[in-house]
ROKE-488981 format. One record per residue (C-alpha): x, y, z; residue in one letter. Coordinates in steps of 0.1 Angstrom, whole numbers. Example, Ala and Ser with C-alpha at 12.3 -4.5 7.8 and 13.67 -1.06 7.14 Angstrom:
R      X      Y      Z  type
R    123    -45     78     A
R    137    -11     71     S
This chain:
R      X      Y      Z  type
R   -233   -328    669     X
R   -239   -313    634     X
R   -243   -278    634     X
R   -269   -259    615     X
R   -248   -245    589     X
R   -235   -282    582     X
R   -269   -297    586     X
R   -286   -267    564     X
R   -252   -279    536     X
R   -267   -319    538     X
R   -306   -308    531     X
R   -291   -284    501     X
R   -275   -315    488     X
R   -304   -340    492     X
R   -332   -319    475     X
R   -305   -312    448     X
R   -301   -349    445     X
R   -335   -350    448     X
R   -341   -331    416     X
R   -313   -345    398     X
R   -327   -381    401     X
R   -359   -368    390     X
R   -344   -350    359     X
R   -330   -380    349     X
R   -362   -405    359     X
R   -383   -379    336     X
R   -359   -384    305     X
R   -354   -421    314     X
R   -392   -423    306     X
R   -405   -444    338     X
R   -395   -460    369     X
R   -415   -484    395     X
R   -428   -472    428     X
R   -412   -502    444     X
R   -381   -505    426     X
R   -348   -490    427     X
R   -356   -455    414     X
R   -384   -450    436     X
R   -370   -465    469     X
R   -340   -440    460     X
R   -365   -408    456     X
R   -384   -415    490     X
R   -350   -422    512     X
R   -339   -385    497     X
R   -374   -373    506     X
R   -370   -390    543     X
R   -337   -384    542     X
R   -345   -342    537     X
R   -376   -345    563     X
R   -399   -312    550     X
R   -418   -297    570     X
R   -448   -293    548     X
R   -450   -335    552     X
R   -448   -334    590     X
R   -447   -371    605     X
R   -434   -383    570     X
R   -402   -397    587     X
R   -421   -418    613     X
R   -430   -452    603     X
R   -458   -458    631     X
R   -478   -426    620     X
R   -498   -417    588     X
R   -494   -378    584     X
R   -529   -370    573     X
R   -521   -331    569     X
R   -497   -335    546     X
R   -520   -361    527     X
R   -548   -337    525     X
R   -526   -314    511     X
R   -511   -338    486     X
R   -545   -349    473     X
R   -560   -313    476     X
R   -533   -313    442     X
R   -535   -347    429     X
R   -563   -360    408     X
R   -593   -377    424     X
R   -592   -411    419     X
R   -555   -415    420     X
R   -555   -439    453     X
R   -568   -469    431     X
R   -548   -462    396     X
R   -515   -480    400     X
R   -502   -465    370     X
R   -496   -428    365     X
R   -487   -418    328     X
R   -475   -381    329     X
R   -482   -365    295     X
R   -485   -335    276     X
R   -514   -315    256     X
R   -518   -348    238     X
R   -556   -340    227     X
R   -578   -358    249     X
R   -603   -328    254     X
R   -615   -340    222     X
R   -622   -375    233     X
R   -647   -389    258     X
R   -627   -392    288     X
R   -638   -362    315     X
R   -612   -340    324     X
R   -607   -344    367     X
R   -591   -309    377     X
R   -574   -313    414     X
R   -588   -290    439     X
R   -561   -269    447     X
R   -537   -275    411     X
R   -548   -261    378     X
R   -542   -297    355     X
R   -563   -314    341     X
R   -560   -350    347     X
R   -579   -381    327     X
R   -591   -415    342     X
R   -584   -439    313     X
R   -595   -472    330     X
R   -595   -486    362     X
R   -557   -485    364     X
R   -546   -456    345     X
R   -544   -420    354     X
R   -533   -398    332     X
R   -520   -359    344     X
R   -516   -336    320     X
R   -483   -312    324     X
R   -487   -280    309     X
R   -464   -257    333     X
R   -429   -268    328     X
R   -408   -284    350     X
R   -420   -272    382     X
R   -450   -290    372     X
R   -431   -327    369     X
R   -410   -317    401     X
R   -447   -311    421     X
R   -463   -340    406     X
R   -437   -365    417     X
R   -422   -351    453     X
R   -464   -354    459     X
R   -465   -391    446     X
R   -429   -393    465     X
R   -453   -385    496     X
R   -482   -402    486     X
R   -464   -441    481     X
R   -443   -437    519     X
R   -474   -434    534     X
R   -492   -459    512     X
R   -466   -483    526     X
R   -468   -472    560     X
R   -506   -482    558     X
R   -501   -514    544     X
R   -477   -523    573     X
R   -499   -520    599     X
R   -529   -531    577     X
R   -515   -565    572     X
R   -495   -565    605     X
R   -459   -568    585     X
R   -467   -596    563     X
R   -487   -584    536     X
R   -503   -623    522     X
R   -522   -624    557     X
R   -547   -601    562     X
R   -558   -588    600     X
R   -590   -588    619     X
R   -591   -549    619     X
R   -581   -540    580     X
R   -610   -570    573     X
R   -633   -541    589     X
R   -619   -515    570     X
R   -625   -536    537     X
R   -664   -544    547     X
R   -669   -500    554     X
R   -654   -496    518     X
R   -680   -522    502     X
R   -707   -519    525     X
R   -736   -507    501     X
R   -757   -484    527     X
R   -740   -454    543     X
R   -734   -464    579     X
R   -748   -452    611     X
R   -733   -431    639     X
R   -725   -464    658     X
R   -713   -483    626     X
R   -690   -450    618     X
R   -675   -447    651     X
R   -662   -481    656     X
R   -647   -481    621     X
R   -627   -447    632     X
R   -619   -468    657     X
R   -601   -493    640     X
R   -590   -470    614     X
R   -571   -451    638     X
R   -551   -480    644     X
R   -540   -489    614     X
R   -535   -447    610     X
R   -510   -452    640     X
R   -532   -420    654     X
R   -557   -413    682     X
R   -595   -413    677     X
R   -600   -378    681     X
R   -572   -369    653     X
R   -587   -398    631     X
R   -624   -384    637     X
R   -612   -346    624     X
R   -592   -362    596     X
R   -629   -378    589     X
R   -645   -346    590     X
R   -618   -327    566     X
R   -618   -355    539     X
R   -655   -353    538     X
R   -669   -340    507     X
R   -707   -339    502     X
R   -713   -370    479     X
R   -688   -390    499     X
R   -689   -385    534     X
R   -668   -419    541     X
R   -643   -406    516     X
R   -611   -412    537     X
R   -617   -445    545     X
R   -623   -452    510     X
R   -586   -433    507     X
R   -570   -449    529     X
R   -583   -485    516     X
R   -569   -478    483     X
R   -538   -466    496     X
R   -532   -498    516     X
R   -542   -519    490     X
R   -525   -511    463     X
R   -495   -513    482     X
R   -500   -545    492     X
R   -509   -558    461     X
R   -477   -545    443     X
R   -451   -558    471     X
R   -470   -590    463     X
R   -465   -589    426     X
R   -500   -589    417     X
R   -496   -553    402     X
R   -467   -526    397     X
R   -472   -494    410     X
R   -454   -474    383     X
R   -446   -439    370     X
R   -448   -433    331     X
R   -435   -401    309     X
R   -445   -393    271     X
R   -423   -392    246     X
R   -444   -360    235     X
R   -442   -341    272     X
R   -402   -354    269     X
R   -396   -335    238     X
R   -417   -306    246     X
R   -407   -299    278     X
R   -386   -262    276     X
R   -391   -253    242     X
R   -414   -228    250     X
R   -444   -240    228     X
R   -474   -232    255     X
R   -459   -198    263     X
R   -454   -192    230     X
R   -493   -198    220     X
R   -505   -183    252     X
R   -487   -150    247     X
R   -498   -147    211     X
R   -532   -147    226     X
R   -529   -113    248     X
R   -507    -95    219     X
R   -532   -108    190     X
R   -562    -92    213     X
R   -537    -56    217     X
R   -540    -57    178     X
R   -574    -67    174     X
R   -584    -40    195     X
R   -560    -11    185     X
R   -541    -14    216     X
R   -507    -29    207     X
R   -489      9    205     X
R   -501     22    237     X
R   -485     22    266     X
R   -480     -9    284     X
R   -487    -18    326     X
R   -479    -58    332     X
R   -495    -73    365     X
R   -488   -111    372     X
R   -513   -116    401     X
R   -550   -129    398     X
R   -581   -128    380     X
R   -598   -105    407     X
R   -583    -82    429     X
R   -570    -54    396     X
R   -604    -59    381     X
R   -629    -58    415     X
R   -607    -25    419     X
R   -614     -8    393     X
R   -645    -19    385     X
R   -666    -35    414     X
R   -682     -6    429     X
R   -701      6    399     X
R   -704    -31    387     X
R   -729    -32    424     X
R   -743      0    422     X
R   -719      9    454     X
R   -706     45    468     X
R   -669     41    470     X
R   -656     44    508     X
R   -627     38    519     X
R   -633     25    553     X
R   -656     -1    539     X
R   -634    -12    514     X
R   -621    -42    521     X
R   -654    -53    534     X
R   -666    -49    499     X
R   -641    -73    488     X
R   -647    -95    516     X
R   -680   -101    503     X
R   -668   -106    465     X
R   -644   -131    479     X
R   -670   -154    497     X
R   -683   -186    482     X
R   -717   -176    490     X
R   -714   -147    465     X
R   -708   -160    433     X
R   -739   -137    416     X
R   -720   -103    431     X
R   -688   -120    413     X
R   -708   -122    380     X
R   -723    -88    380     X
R   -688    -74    386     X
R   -671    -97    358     X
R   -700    -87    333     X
R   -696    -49    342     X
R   -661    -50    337     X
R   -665    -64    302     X
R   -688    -40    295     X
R   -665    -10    302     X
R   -630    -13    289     X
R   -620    -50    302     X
R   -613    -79    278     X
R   -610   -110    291     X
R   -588   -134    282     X
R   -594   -175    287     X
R   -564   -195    275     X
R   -565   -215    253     X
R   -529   -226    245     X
R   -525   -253    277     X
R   -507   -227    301     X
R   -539   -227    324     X
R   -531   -193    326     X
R   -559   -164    321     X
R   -553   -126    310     X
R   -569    -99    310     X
R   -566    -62    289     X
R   -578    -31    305     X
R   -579     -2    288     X
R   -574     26    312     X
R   -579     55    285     X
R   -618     58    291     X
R   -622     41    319     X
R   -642     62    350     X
R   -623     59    380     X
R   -648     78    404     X
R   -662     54    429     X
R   -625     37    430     X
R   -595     41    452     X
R   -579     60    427     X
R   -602     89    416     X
R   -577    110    431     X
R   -549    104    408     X
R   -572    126    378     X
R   -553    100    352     X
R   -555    113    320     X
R   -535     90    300     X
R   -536     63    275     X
R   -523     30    290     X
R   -531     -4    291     X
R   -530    -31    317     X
R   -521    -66    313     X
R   -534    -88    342     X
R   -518   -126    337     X
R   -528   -149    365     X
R   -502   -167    385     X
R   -477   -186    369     X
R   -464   -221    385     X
R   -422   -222    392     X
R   -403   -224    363     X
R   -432   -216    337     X
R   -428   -183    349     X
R   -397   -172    328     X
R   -412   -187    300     X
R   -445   -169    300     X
R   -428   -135    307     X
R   -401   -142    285     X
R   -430   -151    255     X
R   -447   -121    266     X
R   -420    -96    262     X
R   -407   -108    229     X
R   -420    -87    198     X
R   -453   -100    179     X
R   -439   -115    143     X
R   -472   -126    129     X
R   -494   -108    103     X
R   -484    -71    114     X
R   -452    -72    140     X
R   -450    -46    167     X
R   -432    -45    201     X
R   -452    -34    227     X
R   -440     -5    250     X
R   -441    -20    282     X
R   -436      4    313     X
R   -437    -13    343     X
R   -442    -44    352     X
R   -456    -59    388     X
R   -457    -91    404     X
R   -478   -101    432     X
R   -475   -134    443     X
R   -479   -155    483     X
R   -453   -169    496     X
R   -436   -181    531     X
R   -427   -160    557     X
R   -392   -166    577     X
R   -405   -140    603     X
R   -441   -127    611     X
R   -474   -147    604     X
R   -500   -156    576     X
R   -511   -122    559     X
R   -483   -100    564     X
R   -462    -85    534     X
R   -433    -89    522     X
R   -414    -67    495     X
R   -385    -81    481     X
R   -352    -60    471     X
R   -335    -92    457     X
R   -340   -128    446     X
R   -314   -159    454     X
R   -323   -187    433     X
R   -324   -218    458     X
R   -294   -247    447     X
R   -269   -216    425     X
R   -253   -186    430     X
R   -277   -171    406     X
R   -288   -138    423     X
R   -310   -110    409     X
R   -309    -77    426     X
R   -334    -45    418     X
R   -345    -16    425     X
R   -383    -20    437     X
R   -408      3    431     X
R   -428     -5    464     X
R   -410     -5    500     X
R   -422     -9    534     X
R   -433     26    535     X
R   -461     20    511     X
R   -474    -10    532     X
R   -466      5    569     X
R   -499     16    593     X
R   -526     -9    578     X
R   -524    -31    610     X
R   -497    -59    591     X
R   -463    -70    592     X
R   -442    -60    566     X
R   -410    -73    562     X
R   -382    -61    533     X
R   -349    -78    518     X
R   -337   -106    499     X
R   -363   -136    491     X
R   -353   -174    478     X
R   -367   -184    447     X
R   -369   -220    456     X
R   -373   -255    431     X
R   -401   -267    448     X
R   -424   -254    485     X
R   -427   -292    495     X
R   -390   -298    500     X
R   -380   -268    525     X
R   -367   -283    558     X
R   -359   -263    591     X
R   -325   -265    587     X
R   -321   -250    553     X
R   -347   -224    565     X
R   -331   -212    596     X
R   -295   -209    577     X
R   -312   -185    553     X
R   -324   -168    581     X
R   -300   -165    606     X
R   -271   -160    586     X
R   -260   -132    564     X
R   -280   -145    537     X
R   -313   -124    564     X
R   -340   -137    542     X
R   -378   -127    548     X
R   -390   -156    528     X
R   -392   -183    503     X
R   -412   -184    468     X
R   -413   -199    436     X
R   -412   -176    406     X
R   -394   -145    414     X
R   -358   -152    398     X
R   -378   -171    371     X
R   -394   -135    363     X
R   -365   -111    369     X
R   -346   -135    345     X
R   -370   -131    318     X
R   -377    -90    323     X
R   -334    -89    325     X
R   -329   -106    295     X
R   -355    -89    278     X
R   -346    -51    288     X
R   -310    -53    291     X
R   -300    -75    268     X
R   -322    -82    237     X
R   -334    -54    238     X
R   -373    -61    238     X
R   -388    -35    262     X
R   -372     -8    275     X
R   -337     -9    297     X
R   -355     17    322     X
R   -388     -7    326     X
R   -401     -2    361     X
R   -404    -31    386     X
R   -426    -36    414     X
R   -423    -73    438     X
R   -446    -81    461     X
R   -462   -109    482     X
R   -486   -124    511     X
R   -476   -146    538     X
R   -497   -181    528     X
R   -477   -195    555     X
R   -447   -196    584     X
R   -426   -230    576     X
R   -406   -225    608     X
R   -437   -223    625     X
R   -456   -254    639     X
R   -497   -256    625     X
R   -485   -226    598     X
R   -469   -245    568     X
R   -491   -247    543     X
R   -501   -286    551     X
R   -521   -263    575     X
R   -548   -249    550     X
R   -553   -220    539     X
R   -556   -182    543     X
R   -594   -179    539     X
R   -607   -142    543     X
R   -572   -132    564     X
R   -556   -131    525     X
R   -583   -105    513     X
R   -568    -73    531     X
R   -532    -82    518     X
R   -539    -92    485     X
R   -558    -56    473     X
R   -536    -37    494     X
R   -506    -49    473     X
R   -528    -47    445     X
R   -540    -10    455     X
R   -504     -2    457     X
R   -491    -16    426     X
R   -516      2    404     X
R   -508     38    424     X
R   -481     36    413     X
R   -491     29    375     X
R   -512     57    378     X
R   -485     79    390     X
R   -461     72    369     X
């Protein structure tokens, strides 16, 4: 028996196969579902078993938590489009077609005919490596349905999938009887009981479509069977423009121009310089949410305040805060270059911070802070890297950048959803790449708030969906001790090192600050982020860090 040193050495070597056969599928320019290519990507994907895809490995079972998830980042729609045309900002926000954004994936995706999806790639690599380990996903289990649809011979069709068929094109919505007899048969061909097909029902359901997974799961099937019978090919397509883009830095380039053409514009661009990468909320309801509701600041009720801001049934508090904060000192930035990646500028030199968490620092200083929102794997170094490089148009400055501060969730190797982890290192998943530092936050700042916190080295990993138990427990157990797995940390360390030690952009003695949430426990079973996702349990972490992180800005 293999043991888990050897076993964690054959995973490492199938997901970098994995994203080698990508690489060269991507410059290739296309490959079939069904044919070589493909069938070679989904035995590396069976072959490397993640846990985030659960019963992906088991031919007699449809893993519908890993589909939700998958489709929660996929384009709606994309179950009947055999083809799937990957493509850059090609302009088509300027032509009829409706952009379809993914629930959970900031892309925007185009339905070009009945066929034809297109999905816009705007983040880099990561983006491609996502989009095709989730289609990887998607087609097994397409397969898998058309197996026990048509009963292993896909030109006759069965009794039950004839049911299925007539609950897809039935033209009035069905009753409770007419529903529960189709689960019934459904969670045959689904290889699952009635109960697990009856709450996969009720988690696909979306308002306007209540029978939306057997609608899914129709297409799925379908499709399938209509390519392994040659009336259509299933088939993956790549843009000569997103293949000749892809690395050069044009989006980040555009999106950082943005924030330093707003410095300038606003007489900002020789002040001092605080860079957060987190979200569009937490700095900004901190600093500005109680006065924005007319609210005595207290500490004890806090969080609850954010609570509240954070709840879909509040979307009016949200505005009055946004407008409030744009009224007094924050700019907001939307992007507009293709990064799908906001900003925003707060100038902390008049900016009242009674009836905040940080009235007691009596700041008295001049700086501003740049909030970008979360970057996506790889596009990481090439936003920071954009961001730190000197302005060159019209009237050319470099900014004097201070400190910068990442926020960020991530997976857990010990402890559960919501606890913190700070990072004193980053090992870049696949290389001996490594990127030590001296952190600005450490468990001290976190400790007696009721979480777990957790410091040492994190893995900056290619991709969250291919992370097995075997190449999880080696980084645990061994000497390697990490606390967890993420995706942009040695992308950003990369970027701030080459820009402070070595071109000389910002400052050699620039400040760092690393740290992040648990979104989820891949060593644990019903915590991997197939699982869903934190809900209200993130809020306390997520403005704690936050809190932290602009302490010590304040304090500098």
């Amino acid at each position: 028996m293999l043991g888990n040193s050897a076993l964690a050495r054959q995973s490492t070597e199938s997901i970098e196969r994995l994203y080698i056969t990508m690489r060269h599928l991507f410059y290739r320019g296309s490959f079939k579902i069904s044919g070589t290519s493909g069938l070679a990507l989904r035995e590396l994907l069976l072959k490397l078993n993640p846990e985030i895809y659960g019963t992906i490995a088991d031919p007699n079972k449809v893993e519908l938590q890993g589909l939700m998830y998958v489709l929660d980042r996929l384009p709606e729609g994309i179950e009947q489009t055999p083809f799937i045309n990957l493509t850059a900002d090609e302009g088509y926000d300027a032509s009829h077609f409706e952009p379809i954004i993914p629930l959970k994936r900031r892309r925007n995706c185009y339905r070009i005919d009945q066929d034809q999806m297109n999905i816009e790639v705007l983040r880099g690599r990561s983006d491609v490596y996502d989009i095709l380990t989730h289609l990887t996903f998607f087609y097994n289990e397409a397969d898998k349905i058309m197996q026990r649809a048509y009963d292993g011979n896909p030109k006759k069709i069965t009794r039950v999938w004839e049911k299925i068929e007539a609950v897809v094109k039935a033209k009035k919505p069905l009753t409770l009887e007419e529903r529960e007899v189709a689960l019934m048969h459904l969670s045959y061909i689904l290889g699952r009981s009635f109960q697990e097909t009856l709450n996969a029902y009720n988690a696909f359901s979306f308002d306007k479509n209540k029978d939306r997974l057997f609608h899914i799961i129709y297409w799925m099937g379908k499709l399938s069977q209509m390519d392994i019978t040659g009336q259509v090919n299933r088939e993956v397509t790549f843009t000569s423009a997103l293949r000749s883009q892809i690395g050069h830095h044009i989006t980040g380039e555009k999106w950082a121009n943005q924030i330093k053409e707003q410095l300038l514009a606003n007489n900002l661009h020789e002040r001092p310089v605080h860079i957060i990468s987190a979200n569009m909320h937490s700095v900004q309801n901190m600093l500005f949410a109680h006065r924005g509701l007319d609210k005595k600041y207290d500490a004890d009720l806090e969080f609850q305040v954010y609570e509240e801001l954070s709840s879909s049934l509040n979307k009016e508090l949200r505005r009055s805060v946004k407008n409030y904060s744009i009224e007094n000192g924050l700019i907001y930035i939307k992007d507009r270059s293709g990064a799908n990646t906001d900003a925003q500028i707060i100038d902390l030199k008049d900016l009242d911070l009674n009836e905040t968490a940080f009235a007691k620092h009596n700041f008295k200083g001049d700086d501003v802070i740049i909030v970008m929102d979360y970057a996506f794997g790889e596009q990481a170094f090439e936003l920071m890297d954009e961001l730190l490089k000197p302005y060159k148009i019209n009237q050319p400055f470099k900014m004097n950048v201070k400190s910068i501060s990442i926020m960020g969730k991530a997976g857990i190797l010990e402890g559960v959803k919501g606890d913190i982890m700070v990072p004193n290192s980053f090992v870049h998943e696949g290389t001996a790449d490594n990127y030590p530092f001296e952190n600005q936050l450490n468990l001290a700042d976190f400790e007696g708030q009721g979480l777990g916190v957790f410091e040492g080295m994190m893995i900056t990993v290619l991709g969250t969906s291919l992370q097995n138990r075997n190449v999880l427990k080696f980084f645990k157990q061994t000497s390697w001790n990490s606390i967890g797995l993420e995706m942009e940390g040695a992308h950003y360390h990369k970027a701030i090192q080459i820009a402070s030690k070595i071109r000389n952009h910002i400052s050699s003695d620039v400040r760092v600050s690393y740290a992040y949430y648990a979104s989820d426990n891949p060593l644990e079973t019903g915590s991997t982020l197939a699982s869903g996702g934190l809900g209200l349990t993130g809020v306390k972490p997520t403005y704690l860090i936050t809190q932290r992180m602009i302490d010590k800005i304040l304090t500098k």
